[in-house]
ZAMAR-742124 format. One record per atom (N, C-alpha, C): residue number from 1; x, y, z. Coordinates in steps of 0.2 Angstrom, whole numbers, plus 2048, in hexadecimal, padded with zeros to 3 digits. Each point is the difference from the previous one (the first is absolute). Layout:
N
+-----+-----+-----+-----+
!   k !  px !  py !  pz !
+-----+-----+-----+-----+
! NUM !   X !   Y !   Z !
...
+-----+-----+-----+-----+
This chain:
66
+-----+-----+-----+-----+
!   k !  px !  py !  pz !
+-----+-----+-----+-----+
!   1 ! 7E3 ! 85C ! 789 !
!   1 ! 803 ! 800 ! 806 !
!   1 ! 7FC ! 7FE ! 806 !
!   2 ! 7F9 ! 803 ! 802 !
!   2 ! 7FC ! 7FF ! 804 !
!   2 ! 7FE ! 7F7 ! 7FF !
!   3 ! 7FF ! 7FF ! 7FB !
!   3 ! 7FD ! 7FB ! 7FF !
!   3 ! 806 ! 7F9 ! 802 !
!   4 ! 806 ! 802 ! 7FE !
!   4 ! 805 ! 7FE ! 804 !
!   4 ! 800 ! 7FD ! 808 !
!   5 ! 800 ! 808 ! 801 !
!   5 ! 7FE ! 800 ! 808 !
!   5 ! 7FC ! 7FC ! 803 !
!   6 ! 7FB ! 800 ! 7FC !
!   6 ! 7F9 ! 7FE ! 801 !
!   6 ! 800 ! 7FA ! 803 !
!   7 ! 803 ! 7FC ! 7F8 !
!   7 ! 800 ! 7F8 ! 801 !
!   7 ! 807 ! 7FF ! 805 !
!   8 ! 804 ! 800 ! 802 !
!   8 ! 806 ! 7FF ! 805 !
!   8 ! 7FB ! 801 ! 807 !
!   9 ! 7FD ! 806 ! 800 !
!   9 ! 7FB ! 7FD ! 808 !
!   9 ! 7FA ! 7FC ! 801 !
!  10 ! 7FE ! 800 ! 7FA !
!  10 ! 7FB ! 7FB ! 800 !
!  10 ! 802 ! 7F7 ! 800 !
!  11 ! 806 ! 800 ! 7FD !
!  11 ! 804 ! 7F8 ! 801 !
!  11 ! 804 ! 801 ! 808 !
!  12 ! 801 ! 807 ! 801 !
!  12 ! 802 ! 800 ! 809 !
!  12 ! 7FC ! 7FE ! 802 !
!  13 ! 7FA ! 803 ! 802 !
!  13 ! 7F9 ! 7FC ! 803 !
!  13 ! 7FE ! 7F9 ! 7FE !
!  14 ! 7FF ! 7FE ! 7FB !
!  14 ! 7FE ! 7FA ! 7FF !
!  14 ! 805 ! 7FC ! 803 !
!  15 ! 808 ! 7FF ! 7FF !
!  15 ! 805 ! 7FE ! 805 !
!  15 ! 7FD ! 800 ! 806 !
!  16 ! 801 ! 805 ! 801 !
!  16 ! 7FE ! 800 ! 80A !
!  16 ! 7F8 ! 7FD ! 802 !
!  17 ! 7FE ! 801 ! 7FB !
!  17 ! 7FB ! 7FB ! 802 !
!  17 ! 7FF ! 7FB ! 800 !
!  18 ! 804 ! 7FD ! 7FB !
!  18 ! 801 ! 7FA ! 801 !
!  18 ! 804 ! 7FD ! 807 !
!  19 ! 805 ! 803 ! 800 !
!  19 ! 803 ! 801 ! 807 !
!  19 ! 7FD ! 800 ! 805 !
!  20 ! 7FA ! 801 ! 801 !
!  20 ! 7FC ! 800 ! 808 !
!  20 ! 7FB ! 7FC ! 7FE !
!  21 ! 7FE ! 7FE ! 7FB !
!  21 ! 7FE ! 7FA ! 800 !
!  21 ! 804 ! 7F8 ! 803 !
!  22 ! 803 ! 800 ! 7FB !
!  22 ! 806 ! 7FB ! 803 !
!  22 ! 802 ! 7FF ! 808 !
!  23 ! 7FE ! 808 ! 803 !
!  23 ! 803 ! 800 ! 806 !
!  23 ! 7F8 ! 7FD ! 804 !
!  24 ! 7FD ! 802 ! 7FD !
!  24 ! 7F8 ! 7FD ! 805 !
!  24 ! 7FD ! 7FA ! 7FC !
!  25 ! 802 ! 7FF ! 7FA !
!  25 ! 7FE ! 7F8 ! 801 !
!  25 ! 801 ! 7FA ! 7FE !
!  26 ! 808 ! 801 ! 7FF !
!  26 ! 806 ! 7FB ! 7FD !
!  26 ! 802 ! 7FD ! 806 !
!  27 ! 803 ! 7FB ! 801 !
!  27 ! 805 ! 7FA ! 803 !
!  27 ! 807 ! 802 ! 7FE !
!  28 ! 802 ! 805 ! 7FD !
!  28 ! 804 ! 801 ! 7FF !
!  28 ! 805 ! 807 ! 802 !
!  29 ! 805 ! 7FE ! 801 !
!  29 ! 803 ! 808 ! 802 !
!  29 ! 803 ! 805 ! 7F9 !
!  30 ! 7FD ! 804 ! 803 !
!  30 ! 801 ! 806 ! 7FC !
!  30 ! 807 ! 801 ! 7FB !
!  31 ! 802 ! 802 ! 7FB !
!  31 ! 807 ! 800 ! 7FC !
!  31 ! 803 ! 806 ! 804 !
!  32 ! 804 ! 801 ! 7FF !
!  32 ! 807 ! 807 ! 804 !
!  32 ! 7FC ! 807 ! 7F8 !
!  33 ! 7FF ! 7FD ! 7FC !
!  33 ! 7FE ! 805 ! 7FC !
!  33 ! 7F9 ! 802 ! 801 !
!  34 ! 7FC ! 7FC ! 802 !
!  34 ! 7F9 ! 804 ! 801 !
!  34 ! 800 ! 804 ! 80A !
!  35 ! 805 ! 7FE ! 802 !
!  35 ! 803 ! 802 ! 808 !
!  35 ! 802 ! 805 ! 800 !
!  36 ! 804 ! 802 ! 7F9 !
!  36 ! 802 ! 807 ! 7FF !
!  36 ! 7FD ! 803 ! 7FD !
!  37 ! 7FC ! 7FE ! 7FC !
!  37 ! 7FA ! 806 ! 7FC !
!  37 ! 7FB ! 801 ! 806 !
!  38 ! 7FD ! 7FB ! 804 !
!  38 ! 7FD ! 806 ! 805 !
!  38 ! 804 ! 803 ! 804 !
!  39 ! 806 ! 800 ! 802 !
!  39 ! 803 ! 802 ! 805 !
!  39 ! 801 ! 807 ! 7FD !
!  40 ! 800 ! 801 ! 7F7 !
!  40 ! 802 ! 807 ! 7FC !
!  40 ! 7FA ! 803 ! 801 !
!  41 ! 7FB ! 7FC ! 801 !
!  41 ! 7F8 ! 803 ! 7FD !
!  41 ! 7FE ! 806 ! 809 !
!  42 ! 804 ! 7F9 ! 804 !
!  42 ! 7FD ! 805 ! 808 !
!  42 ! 804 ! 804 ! 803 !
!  43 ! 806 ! 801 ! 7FA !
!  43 ! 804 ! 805 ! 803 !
!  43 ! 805 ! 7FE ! 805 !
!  44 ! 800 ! 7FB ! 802 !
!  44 ! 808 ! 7FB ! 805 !
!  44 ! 803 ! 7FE ! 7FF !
!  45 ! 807 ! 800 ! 801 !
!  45 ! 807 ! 7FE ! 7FF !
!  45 ! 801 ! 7F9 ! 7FE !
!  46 ! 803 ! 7FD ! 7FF !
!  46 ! 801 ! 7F8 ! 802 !
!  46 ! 804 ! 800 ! 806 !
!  47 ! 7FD ! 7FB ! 805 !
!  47 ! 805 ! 800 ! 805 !
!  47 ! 807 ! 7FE ! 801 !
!  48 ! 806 ! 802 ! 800 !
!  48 ! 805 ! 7FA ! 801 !
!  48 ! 803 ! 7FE ! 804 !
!  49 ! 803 ! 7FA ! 7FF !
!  49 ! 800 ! 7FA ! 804 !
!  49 ! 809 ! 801 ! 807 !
!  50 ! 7FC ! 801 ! 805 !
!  50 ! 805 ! 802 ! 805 !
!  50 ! 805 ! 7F8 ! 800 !
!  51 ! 807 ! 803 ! 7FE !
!  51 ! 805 ! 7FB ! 7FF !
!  51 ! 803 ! 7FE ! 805 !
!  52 ! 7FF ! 801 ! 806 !
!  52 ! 803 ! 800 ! 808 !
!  52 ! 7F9 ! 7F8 ! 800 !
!  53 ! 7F9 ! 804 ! 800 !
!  53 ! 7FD ! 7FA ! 800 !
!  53 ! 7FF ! 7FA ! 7FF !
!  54 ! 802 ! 803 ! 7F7 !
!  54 ! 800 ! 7F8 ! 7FC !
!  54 ! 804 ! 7FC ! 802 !
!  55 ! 806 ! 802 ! 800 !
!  55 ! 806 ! 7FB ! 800 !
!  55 ! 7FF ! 7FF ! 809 !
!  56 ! 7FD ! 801 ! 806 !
!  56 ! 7FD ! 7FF ! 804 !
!  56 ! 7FC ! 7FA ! 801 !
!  57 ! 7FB ! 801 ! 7FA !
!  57 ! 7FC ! 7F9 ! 7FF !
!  57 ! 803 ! 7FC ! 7FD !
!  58 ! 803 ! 802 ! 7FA !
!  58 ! 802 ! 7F9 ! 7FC !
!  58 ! 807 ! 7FF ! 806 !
!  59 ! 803 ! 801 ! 803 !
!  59 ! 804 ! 7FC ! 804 !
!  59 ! 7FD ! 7FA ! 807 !
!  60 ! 7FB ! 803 ! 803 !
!  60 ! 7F9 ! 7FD ! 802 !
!  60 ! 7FF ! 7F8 ! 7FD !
!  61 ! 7FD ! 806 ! 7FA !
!  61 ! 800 ! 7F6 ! 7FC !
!  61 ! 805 ! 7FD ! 7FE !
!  62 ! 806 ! 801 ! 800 !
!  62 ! 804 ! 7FD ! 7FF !
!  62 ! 803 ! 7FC ! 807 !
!  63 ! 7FD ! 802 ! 804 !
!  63 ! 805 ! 7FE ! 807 !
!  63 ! 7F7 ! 7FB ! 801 !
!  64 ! 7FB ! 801 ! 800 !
!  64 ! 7FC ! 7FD ! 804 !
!  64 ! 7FB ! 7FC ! 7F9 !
!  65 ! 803 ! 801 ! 7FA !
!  65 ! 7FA ! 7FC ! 7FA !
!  65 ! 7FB ! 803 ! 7FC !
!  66 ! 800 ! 800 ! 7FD !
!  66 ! 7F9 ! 803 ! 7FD !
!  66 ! 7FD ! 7FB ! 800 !
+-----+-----+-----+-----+
C-alpha cells in the first residue's frame, strides 16, 4: 500500500512539473487538466464563470464583432 502511495505522488509531482515547465517555457498554453492539478496542488477552488458577465460580453461581441 505505501508503495502505492508512493508511486501516485511521485507521478503527482512529475505531472506538476511538468506543468510549470510548460508554463515557463512553452508557446503553449497550459491544458484545463495541468490548471486543475496545480490549482489541487495549491489548494484553490477553480473559479467560476460569473453568467451576468459572460452573456454581458458575448452580447458585446455580438452587437459590435469579434
Amino acid at each position: 500500500m505505501d508503495g502505492e502511495l508512493n508511486q501516485l505522488m511521485l507521478e503527482h509531482e512529475e505531472f506538476l512539473e511538468k506543468a510549470l515547465d510548460d508554463m515557463e517555457f512553452s508557446n503553449e498554453f497550459l491544458t484545463q487538466e495541468q490548471v486543475d492539478c496545480i490549482r489541487q496542488a495549491c489548494g484553490k477552488p477553480r473559479n467560476k464563470k460569473n453568467k451576468v458577465l459572460s452573456n454581458l460580453f458575448d452580447d458585446f461581441g455580438t452587437i459590435f464583432g469579434k
